[in-house]
N, C-alpha and C positions, 0 to 999 in steps of 0.2 A: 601584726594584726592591722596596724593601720591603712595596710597596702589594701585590706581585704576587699572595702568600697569601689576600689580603682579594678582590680580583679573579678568581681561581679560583674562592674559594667563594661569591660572588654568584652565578660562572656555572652554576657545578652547579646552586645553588638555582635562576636561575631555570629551568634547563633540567628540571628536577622541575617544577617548580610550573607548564609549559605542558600537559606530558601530563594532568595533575590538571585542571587549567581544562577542558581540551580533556573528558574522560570526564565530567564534571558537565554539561557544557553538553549534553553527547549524549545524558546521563539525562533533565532536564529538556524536551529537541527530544522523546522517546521519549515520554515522560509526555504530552504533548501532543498526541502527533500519536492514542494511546490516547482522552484526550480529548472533542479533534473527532470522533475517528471514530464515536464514541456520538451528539456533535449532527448529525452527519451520517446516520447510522441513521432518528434520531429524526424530521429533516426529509422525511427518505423517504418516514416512515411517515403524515405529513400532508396526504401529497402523494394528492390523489385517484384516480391508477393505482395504487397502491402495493400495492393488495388484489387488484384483477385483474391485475395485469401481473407486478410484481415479487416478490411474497409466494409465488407458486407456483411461481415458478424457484427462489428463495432453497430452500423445503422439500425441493426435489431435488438440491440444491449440494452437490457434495464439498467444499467450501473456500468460504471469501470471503475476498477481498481488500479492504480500506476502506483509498483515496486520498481523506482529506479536504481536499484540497489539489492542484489537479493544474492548473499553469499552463503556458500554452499562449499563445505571442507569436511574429510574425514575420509579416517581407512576401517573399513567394516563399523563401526559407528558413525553413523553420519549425523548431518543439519541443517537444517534452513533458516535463515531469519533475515528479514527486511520489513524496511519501514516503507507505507505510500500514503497515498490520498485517495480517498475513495468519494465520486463523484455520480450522482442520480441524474438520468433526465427527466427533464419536466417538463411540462405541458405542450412548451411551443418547440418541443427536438432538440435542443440543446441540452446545455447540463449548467448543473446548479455546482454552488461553492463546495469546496472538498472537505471531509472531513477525515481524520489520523489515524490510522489504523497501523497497527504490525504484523506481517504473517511470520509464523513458527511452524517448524516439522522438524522432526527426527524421523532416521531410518536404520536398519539393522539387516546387514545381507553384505554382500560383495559390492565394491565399491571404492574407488580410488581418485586420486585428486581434488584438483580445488577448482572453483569456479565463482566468479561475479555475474550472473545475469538481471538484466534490463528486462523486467514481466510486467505484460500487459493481461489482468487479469479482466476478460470479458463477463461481466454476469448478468446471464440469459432469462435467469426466470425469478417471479417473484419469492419464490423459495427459500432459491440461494440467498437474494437479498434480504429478505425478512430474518432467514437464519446469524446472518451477516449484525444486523442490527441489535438482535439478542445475543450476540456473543456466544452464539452455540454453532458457529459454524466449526466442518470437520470434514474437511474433503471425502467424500468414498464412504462416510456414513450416512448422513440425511441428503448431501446434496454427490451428484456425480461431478470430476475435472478432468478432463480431456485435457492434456499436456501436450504442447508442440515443442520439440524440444530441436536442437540442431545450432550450427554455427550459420546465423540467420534464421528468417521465418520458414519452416517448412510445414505448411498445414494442410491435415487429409482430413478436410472437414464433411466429407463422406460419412467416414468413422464417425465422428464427433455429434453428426446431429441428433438432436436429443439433451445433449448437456446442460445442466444448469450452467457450467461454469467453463468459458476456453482458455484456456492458458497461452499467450503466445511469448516469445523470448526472444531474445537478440544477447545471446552467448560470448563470454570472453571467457578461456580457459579452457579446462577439462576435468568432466566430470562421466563416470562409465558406472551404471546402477543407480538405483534410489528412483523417487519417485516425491510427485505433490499430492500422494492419494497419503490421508490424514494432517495434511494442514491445517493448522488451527488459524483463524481470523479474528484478533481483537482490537477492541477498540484503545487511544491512544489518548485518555479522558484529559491527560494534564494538558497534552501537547494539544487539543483540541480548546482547550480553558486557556492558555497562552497565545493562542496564535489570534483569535478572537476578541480576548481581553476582558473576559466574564466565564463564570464560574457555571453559568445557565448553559454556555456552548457543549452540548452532545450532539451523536449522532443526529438524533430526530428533529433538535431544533435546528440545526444545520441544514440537513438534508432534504425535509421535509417541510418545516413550518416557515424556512427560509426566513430568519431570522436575523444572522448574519453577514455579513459581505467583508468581502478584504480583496483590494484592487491587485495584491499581488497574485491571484491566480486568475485574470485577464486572460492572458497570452495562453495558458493550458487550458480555459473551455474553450476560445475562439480556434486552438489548433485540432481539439475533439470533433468541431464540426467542420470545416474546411474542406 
């Protein structure tokens, strides 16, 4: 029994030092996923549609969302999930600091392979955005997403006008079926409270009340307007 004091306090310690590990490790995922979303921009921009197709939705965008990561596997059950930053413009045409977001979808139908795609989610109207911000975004139900899908950008943005939302992608892999029509969009409230360093950092005070700043997503607004 006399060990029991010394036992107690290893516990507390390590039960402290999980939440610590846990908020470091979520800064650093944040930091990153900031990043790629710049070399993601970047490959966009090398991409020969990128001038016709993409660059003239991006100047009309209320928002972007940059999934620099968005893995997609399964046979007749499928999925989607990745992490980005979602970035508003403001007043003077640029864009403001990014805020964390995750997209998720499931799909069920024919369907094979695997895939990593690099998505630039363009979003068009206040809608989408506002849905976006309540956490009630759902692809194909309040808002419409026009998907460009293909190995590179191939956009028929013909079809597309009207969308709240354009999806455009830069493919590694393969993937045959499924769709982003019911994606869910939510917010990444930890990872938005870490990367920040206040518990105050949400979407709104981010986005809008411009609140915040962090020098590491420099290089991702100045490459948004460029």
């Amino acid at each position: 029994m006399r060990f029991l004091p010394f036992i107690l306090m290893m516990a507390a310690l390590f039960g402290l030092a999980r939440p610590a590990a846990a908020a470091s490790e979520e800064l650093t995922e944040s930091r990153r996923v900031i990043e790629r979303a710049a070399v993601t921009v970047e490959r966009m921009k090398l991409n020969e549609s990128y001038k016709g197709d993409v660059e003239p939705q991006l100047k009309k965008a209320r928002a972007v969302l940059i999934v620099p990561s968005m893995v997609k596997a399964g046979f007749i059950l499928g999925g989607e999930y990745g992490n980005g930053a979602l970035l508003v413009r403001d007043a003077s045409g640029g864009f403001g600091e990014p805020a964390f977001y995750k997209v998720m979808t499931g799909s069920v139908g024919f369907q094979a392979g695997i895939q990593d795609a690099e998505v630039l989610f363009l979003i068009m109207t206040d809608k989408a955005l506002n849905a976006i911000l309540e956490n009630r975004f759902k692809g194909g139900a309040e808002v419409s997403v026009a998907v460009v899908r293909g190995a590179g950008i191939e956009a028929s943005t013909t079809s597309n006008v009207g969308a709240d939302v354009l999806a455009f992608s830069l493919t590694v892999g393969l993937f045959a079926g499924g769709s982003l029509e019911g994606a869910v969009i939510e917010s990444r409230t930890s990872w938005n409270n870490h990367y920040y360093g206040s518990v105050e950092a949400n979407p709104r005070t981010i986005l809008f009340e411009r609140r915040f700043t962090s020098s590491d997503s420099a290089r991702l607004r100045q490459l948004l307007v460029q």
